[in-house]
Structures are given as C-alpha cells and as structure tokens.
C-alpha positions as CSV (number, residue, x, y, z in Angstrom):
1,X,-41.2,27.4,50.4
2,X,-38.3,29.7,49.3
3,X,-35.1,29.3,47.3
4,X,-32.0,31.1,46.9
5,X,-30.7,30.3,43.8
6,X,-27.3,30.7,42.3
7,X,-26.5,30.9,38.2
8,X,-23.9,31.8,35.3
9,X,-24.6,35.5,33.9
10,X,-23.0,36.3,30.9
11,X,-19.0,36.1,31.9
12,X,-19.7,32.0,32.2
13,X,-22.3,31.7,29.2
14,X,-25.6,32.2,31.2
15,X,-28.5,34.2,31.0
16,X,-29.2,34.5,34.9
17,X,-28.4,38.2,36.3
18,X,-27.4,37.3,39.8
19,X,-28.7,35.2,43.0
20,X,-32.2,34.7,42.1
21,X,-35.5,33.6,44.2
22,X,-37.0,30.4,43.4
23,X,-40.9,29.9,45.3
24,X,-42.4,25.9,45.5
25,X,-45.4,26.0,46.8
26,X,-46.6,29.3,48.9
27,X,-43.3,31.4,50.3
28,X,-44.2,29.8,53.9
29,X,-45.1,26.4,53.0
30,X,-43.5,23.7,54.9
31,X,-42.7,21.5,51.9
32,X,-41.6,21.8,48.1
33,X,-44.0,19.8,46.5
34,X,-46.2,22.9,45.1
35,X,-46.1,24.7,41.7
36,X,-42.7,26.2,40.7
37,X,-41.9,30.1,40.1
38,X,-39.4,31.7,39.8
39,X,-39.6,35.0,41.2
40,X,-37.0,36.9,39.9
41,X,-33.3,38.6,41.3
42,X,-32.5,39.0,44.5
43,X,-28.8,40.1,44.3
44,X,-27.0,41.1,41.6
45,X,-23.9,39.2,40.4
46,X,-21.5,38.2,38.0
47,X,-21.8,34.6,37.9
48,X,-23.1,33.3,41.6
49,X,-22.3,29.4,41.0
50,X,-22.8,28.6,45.1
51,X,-24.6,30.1,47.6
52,X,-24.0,29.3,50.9
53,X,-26.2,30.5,54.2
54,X,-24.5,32.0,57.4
55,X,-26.0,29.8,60.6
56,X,-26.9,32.7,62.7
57,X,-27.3,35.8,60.7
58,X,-29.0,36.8,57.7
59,X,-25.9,37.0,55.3
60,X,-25.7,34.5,52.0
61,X,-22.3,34.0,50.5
62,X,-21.9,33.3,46.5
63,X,-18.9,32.3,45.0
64,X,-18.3,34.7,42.0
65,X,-16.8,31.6,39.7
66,X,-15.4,33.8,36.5
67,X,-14.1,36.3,39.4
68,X,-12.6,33.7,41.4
69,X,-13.9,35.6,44.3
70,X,-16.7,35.3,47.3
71,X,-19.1,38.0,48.3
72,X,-21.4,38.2,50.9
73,X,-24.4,39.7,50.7
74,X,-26.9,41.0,53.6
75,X,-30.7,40.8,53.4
76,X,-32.9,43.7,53.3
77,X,-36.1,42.5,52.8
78,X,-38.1,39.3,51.8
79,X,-36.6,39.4,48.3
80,X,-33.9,41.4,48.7
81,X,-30.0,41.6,49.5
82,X,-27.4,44.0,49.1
83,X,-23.0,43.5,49.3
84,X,-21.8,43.3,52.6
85,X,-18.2,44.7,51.8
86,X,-16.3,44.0,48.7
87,X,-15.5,40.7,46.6
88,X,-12.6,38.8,48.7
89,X,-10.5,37.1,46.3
90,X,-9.8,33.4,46.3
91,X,-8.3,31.9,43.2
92,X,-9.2,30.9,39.6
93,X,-12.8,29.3,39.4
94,X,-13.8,29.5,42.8
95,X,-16.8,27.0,42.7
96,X,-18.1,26.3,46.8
97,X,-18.5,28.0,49.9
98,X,-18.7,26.3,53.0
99,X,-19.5,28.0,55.9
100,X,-18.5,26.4,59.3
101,X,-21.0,25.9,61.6
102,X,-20.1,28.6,64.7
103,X,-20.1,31.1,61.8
104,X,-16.4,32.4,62.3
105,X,-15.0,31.0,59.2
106,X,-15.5,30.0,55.4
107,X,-13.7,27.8,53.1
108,X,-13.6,28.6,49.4
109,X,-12.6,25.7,46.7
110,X,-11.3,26.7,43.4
111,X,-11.7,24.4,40.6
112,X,-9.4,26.6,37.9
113,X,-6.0,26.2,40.6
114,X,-7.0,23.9,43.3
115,X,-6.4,26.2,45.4
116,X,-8.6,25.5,49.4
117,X,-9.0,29.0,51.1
118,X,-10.1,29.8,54.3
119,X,-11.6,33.1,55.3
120,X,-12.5,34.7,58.9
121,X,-15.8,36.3,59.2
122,X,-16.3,38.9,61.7
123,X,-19.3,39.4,63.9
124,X,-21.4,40.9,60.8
125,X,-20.7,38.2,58.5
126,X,-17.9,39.6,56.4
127,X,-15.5,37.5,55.2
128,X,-11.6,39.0,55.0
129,X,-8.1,37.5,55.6
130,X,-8.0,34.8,52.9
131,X,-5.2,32.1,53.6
132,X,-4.8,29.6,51.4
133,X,-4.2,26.0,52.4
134,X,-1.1,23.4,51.6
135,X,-1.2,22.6,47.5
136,X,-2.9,19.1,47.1
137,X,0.0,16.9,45.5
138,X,-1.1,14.0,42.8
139,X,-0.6,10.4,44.5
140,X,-0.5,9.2,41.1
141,X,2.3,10.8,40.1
142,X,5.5,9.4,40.5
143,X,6.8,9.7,44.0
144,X,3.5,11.1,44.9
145,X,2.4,8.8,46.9
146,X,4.7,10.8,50.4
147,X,2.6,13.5,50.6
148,X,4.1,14.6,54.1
149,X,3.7,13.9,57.8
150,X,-0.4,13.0,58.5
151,X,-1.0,10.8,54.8
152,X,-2.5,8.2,54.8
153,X,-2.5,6.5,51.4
154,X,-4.9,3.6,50.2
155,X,-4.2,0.5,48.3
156,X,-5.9,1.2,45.1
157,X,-5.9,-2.1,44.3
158,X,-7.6,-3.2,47.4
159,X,-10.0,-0.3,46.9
160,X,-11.0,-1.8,43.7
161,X,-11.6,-5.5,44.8
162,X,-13.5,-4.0,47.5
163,X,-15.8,-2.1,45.3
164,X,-16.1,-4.9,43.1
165,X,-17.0,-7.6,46.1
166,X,-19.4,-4.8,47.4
167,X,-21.4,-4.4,44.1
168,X,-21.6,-8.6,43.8
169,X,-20.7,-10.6,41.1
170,X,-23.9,-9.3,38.8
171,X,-22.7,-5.5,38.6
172,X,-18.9,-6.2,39.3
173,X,-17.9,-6.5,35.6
174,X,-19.3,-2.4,35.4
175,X,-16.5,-1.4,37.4
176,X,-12.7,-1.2,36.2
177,X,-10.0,-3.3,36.8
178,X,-7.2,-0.4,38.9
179,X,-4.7,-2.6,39.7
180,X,-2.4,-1.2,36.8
181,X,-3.0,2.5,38.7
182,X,-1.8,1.0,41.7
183,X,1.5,-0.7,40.6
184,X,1.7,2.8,38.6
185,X,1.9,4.2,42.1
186,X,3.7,1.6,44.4
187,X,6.7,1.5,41.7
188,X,7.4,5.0,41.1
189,X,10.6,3.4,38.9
190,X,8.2,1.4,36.5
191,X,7.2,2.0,32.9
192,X,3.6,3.0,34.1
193,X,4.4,5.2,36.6
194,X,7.0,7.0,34.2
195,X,4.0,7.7,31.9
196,X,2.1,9.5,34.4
197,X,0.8,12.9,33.2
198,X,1.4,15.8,34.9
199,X,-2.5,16.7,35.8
200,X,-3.5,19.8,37.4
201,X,-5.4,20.1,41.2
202,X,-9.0,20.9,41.1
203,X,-10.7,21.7,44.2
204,X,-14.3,21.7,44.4
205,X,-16.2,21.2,47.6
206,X,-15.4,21.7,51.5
207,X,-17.6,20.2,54.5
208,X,-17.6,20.6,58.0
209,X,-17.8,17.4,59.7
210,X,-18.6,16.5,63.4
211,X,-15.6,16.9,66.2
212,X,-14.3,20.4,63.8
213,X,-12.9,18.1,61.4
214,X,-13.2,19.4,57.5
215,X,-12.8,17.0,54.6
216,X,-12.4,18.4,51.1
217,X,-12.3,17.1,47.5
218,X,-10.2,17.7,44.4
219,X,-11.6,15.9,41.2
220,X,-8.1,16.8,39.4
221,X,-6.2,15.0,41.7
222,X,-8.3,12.0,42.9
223,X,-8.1,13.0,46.2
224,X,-10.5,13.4,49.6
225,X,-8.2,15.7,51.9
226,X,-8.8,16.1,55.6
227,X,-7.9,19.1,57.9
228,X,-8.4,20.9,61.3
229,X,-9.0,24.7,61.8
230,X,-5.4,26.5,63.0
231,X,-4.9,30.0,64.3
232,X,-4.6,31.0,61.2
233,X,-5.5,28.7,58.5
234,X,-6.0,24.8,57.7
235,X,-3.7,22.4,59.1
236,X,-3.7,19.4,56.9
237,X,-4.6,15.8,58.0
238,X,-5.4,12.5,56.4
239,X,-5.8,11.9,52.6
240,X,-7.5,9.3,50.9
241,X,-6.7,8.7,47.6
242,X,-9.3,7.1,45.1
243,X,-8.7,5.4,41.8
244,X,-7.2,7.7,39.2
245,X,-9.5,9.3,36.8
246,X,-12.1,8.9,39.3
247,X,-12.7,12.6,39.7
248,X,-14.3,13.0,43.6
249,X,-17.0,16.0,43.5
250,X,-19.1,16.3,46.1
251,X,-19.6,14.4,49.8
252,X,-22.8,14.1,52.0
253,X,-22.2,12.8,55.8
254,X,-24.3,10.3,56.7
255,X,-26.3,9.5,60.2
256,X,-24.3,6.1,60.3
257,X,-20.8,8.1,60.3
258,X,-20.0,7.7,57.0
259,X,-18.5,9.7,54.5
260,X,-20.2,9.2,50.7
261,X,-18.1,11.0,47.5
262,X,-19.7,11.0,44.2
263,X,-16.8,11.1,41.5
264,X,-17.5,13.2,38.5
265,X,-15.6,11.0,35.8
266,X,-16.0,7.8,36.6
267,X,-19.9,8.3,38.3
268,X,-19.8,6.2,41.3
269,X,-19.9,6.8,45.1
270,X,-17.5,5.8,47.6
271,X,-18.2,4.8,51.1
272,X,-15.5,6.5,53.8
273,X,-15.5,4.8,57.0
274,X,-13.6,6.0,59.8
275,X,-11.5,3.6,62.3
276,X,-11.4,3.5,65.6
277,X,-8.3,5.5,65.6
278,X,-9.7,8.0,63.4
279,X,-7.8,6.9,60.6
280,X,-10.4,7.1,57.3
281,X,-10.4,4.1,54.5
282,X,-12.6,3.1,51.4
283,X,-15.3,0.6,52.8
284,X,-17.4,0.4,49.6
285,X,-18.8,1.4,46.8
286,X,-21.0,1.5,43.5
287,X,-21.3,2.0,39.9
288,X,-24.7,4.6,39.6
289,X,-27.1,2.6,38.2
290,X,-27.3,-1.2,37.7
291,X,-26.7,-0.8,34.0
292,X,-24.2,1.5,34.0
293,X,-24.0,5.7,32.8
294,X,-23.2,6.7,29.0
295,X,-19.8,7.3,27.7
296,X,-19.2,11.6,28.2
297,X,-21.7,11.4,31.2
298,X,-20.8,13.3,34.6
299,X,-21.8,13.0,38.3
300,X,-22.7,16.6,39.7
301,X,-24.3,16.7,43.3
302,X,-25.0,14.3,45.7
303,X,-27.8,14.3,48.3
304,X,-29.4,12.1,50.9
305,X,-33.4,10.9,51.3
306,X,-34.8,12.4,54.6
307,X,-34.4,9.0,56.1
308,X,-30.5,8.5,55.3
309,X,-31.9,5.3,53.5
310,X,-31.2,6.2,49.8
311,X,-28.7,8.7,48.2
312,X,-29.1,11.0,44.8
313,X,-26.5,11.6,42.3
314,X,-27.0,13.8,39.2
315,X,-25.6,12.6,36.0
316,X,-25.3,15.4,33.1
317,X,-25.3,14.4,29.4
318,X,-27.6,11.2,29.7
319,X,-29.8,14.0,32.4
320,X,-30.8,11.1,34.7
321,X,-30.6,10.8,38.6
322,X,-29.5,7.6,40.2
323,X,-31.0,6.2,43.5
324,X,-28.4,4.6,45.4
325,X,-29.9,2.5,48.2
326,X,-27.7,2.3,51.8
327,X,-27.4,-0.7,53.7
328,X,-25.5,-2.8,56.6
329,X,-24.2,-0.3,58.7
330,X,-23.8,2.1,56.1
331,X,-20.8,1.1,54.0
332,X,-22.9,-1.0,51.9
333,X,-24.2,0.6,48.6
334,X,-26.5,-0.9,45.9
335,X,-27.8,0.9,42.6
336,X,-31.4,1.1,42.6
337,X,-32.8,2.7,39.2
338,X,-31.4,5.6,36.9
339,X,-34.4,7.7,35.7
340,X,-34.8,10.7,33.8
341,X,-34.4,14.1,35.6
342,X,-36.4,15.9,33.6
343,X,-34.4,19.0,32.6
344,X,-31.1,19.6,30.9
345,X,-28.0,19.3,32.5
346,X,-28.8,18.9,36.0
347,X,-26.2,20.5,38.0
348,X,-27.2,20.4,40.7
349,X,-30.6,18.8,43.2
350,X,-31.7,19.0,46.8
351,X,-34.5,16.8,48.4
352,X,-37.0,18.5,50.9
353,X,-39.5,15.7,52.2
354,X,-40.7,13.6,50.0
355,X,-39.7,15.9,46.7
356,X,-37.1,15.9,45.1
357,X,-36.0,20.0,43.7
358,X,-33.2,19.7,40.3
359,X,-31.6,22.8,38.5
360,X,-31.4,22.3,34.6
361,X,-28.7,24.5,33.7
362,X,-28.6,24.1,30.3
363,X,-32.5,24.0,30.2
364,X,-32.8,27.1,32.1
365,X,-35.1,25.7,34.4
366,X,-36.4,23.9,37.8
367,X,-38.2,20.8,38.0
368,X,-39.7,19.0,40.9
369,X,-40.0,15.4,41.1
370,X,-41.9,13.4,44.2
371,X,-39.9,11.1,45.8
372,X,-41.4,7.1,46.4
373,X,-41.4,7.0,49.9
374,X,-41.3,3.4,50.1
375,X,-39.0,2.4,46.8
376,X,-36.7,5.6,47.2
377,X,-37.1,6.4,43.5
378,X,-37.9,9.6,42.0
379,X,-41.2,9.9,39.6
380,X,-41.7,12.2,36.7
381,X,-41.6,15.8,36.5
382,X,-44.6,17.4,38.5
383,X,-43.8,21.0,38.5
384,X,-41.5,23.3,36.4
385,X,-40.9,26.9,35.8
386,X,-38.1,28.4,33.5
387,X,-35.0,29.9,36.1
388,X,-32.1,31.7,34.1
389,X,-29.2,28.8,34.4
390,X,-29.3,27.3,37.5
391,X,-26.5,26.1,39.4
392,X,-27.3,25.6,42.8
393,X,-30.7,25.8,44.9
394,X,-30.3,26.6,49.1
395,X,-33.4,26.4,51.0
396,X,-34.0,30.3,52.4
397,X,-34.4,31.0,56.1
C-alpha cells in the first residue's frame, strides 16, 4: 500500500525535501500491515506539513506551513507529481487543507493568525480566489461571550460536571474543576474576567461534515466553529466553546453522528452531539488515559478504529497513543490504555484495518503497530523505516 507523506524541510527545522512516498507492504497491497519503506520524494517542497487528496482527480494539495501558502500538485506518474499553478497564499502557518467533497472548494487553517480561508478549485484542480472567513473572537475574553447573530455559547461549567459525571467517580478527580472559567466569562465585570489575557486565534483543522455543513477548530481560542458554503466564502454558524486552555486540534465524525475534538493542551476528547434542531452541545468527554498524560505532554491527531468502536489520540513528549473506547450511543467515552507509540514525537497516525500507521517527526521515521481487534489496543512496533520528518501520512489513490 502507498503513502503520500508530508514533512518539514529546512525553513521549519526538518530534513525531509518535499511530499515524499511511503510503501507498507507491496505498492498494491490491500492493507498496511507489511514491512515499511520509504521510497523517496515525490514532489518537491518547502515544508509540506498537510497533504490533502482531491475526490475525483489526481491532484494532492500541501499546505506550505513556513510559506503560509497551498500548492497543488498534479501526478505524472506512480511516483511522481509536478505544480499545478503557483503557491496561493493563505496566512501565517498555514497548517490543513480540507478539500470538500464535490471538489469545488478548499479550506486552509492557519495556525500563526487564525486565519480560515476558503479557496475555489476550477475543473483541473487549481485552487485561486482565496477569501478569508469572519476572525474567531475569544469567548473568554471579557465581553466575548456575544460573538454575533448564529452563537451559541455553552455553560462551561456544565461542560465540566458533565465530563466529570461521564468519566465516573474513579477518573473524575483527573479532570479540572472550570467553574472559575465560567464565572470568568458570565461576569465580564468580575476580578477574573478582568484578568483575562489577550490570547491570539489559532486555527488548525477544517472538516466537511454531512448536509454541507463545515466545522472548524482553533486551539488559541478554545473554540469549535461551524459554517455553510456562500457564493463567495464561509458564512458563519454555531460555536461551541470548550474549557479555556483546552486547546481543540483535530475532529473525527463518527457513524453515530457525533462530533469527537481532541484538545492539544489539556489532552482529552470531547463528544459533540447535535439536537434535534441542529443546535450542537458538549455530551461528554474524557481525560486520555485512565492515569492521566505527563505535565508538557500534547494531543496531535485523532483517528477512529475501522469499526467506529475505539478512537486514537497521539500524545507528543510522553510518545504514547491513547485508546479511547465509545459507547451508549456514542457520547459516552472511556480511556482504555496509554501505550507507547514507538517513535518520537508522533504527529501525526492513521489506522488502515487492523494496523495502526504513526509518523515520528522528531525520530524521522514511521512505525506500524497492529491493532487488537478485539481489546482495541495497539501492540508494539512491528515495522519501521527511517522517513525525513514526518508530519502527516494520506493513503494514495
């Protein structure tokens, strides 16, 4: 099976030269769970930290992270692509590239200015007319809490109890106490609100969900954003607001309908249900892993088993992966076990059967890992092959 893989080159402290090809197993293999090789570049980048695949055509888009720009590239051959027009700018950091499912469109996410941009893609693939989206504004800031016409905003408080009720009274104690954060917000005239920093907006994922509905995160700003495609941009929706400091990463959508965020700061995963009005809410939650991360450590990517049954989050500095198991109708979460990813820094994981695929950037390599069908928990290492600082692995066409 084959990889695209995308890396830091030397403008973000890497050694990789561009989008690079990753083999597991034979190149036409059905599964992962072969040896590992990496089998060299494919397109050359500056810093290709996302790679994302258009649905119909053969055209791969990388955001260009020190360049804050995305380029689209066109295959050629088996191991080969070249630019398909020039870089299209997007703003500082750009870190993801979603591409929506009819093809028309992508959305870029900027972690350096928070900036959400939508692009149009014409009929060969080439992205062009960037517009940028409404400016995420802090709900824990004082008087951020009116956003505009279209907010919803969430008890932070009640988000708390419910995460502690849903991890039960053996894990609730790992989980803090945000009731302070939400009288900081509710009584934008109080001493805590007054000491509310001024914190800057970090975009960093988009997804297209069901019905043309987007959702995006920003890990600066505590904040899951939702939004519908316009004639000429991204009209802004619902947002759901999590604990402060939380930092939400990445989402997954899940069979049941609901929406999972892995926060970056505070490593746990929130459960987003929507109501019967549409209106989305915090239905649970978990800490990852029953005993808790390591102070410094930092959720990367979240992904889902094959069955929907178990969900994977990458922690950096302690270089583990928790299992988190799914249950009820979905909005009940439950740590399962914390093990040992097997490379450095894992940025960054995808799961293709029964094996699990994780990109040490830091270790300059890729390890695979099979998956216990019937526990949900990875094993050790099984294969692994040096890759120039991986960031992000996308199954190839």
């Amino acid at each position: 099976m084959r990889f695209w893989l995308g890396g830091y080159t030397a403008d973000m402290d890497g050694v990789a030269s561009g989008v690079g090809m990753l083999h597991a197993g034979a190149p036409d293999d059905g599964s992962a769970g072969g040896p590992l090789s990496f089998a060299g570049e494919v397109a050359r980048s500056d810093s290709p930290s996302w790679v994302a695949a258009h649905p119909t055509l053969d055209v791969v888009y990388a955001a260009l992270e020190a360049r804050g720009a995305v380029q689209a590239f066109r295959r050629t051959g088996e191991a080969s692509f070249v630019p398909l027009g020039e870089a299209v700018p997007a703003g500082d950091a750009t870190c993801h590239v979603a591409v929506a499912p009819d093809g028309g469109s992508l959305i870029a996410s900027c972690w350096g200015d928070g900036r959400v941009v939508r692009m149009s893609l014409d009929a060969a693939g080439r992205p062009s007319s960037p517009v940028i989206a409404a400016a995420a504004v802090d709900p824990h800031a004082p008087g951020g809490g009116a956003v505009g016409a279209g907010t919803a905003d969430l008890d932070l408080a009640a988000a708390a109890r419910a995460l502690r009720e849903a991890a039960g009274p053996e894990y609730a104690h790992l989980l803090p106490d945000r009731d302070a954060d939400a009288v900081a917000v509710a009584d934008p005239d109080g001493d805590a609100a007054g000491a509310a920093s001024d914190r800057p907006s970090r975009a960093h994922q988009a997804t297209f969900l069901p019905g043309g509905l987007i959702v995006t995160t920003d890990l600066g700003h505590d904040l899951v954003r939702f939004w519908r495609a316009g004639p000429t941009g991204l009209r802004p929706g619902q947002q759901v607001a999590l604990p402060k400091g939380s930092g939400p990463r990445h989402v997954v959508f899940h069979p049941s309908g609901h929406l999972y965020v892995v926060t970056e700061f505070s490593c746990e995963v929130f459960a987003l249900a929507a109501s019967v009005d549409g209106t989305w809410r915090v239905v649970g939650g978990t800490a990852l892993g029953a005993g808790g991360v390591l102070p410094g450590d930092s959720a990367a990517e979240l992904a889902t088993s094959r069955d929907g049954e178990f969900l994977y989050a990458g922690v950096r500095g302690s270089n583990t992966l928790a299992t988190v198991r799914v249950r009820g109708a979905g909005e009940t979460l439950s740590p399962v076990a914390l093990v040992d990813a097997g490379v450095d820094w894992p940025r960054h994981h995808v799961v293709v059967r029964d094996t699990l695929l994780v990109a040490g950037q830091r270790s300059d390599e890729v390890a695979s890992l099979t998956l216990d069908l019937r526990t949900g928990v990875p094993g050790r290492v099984r294969h692994r092959t040096p890759a120039p600082s991986p960031t992000c692995l996308l199954p190839a066409s």
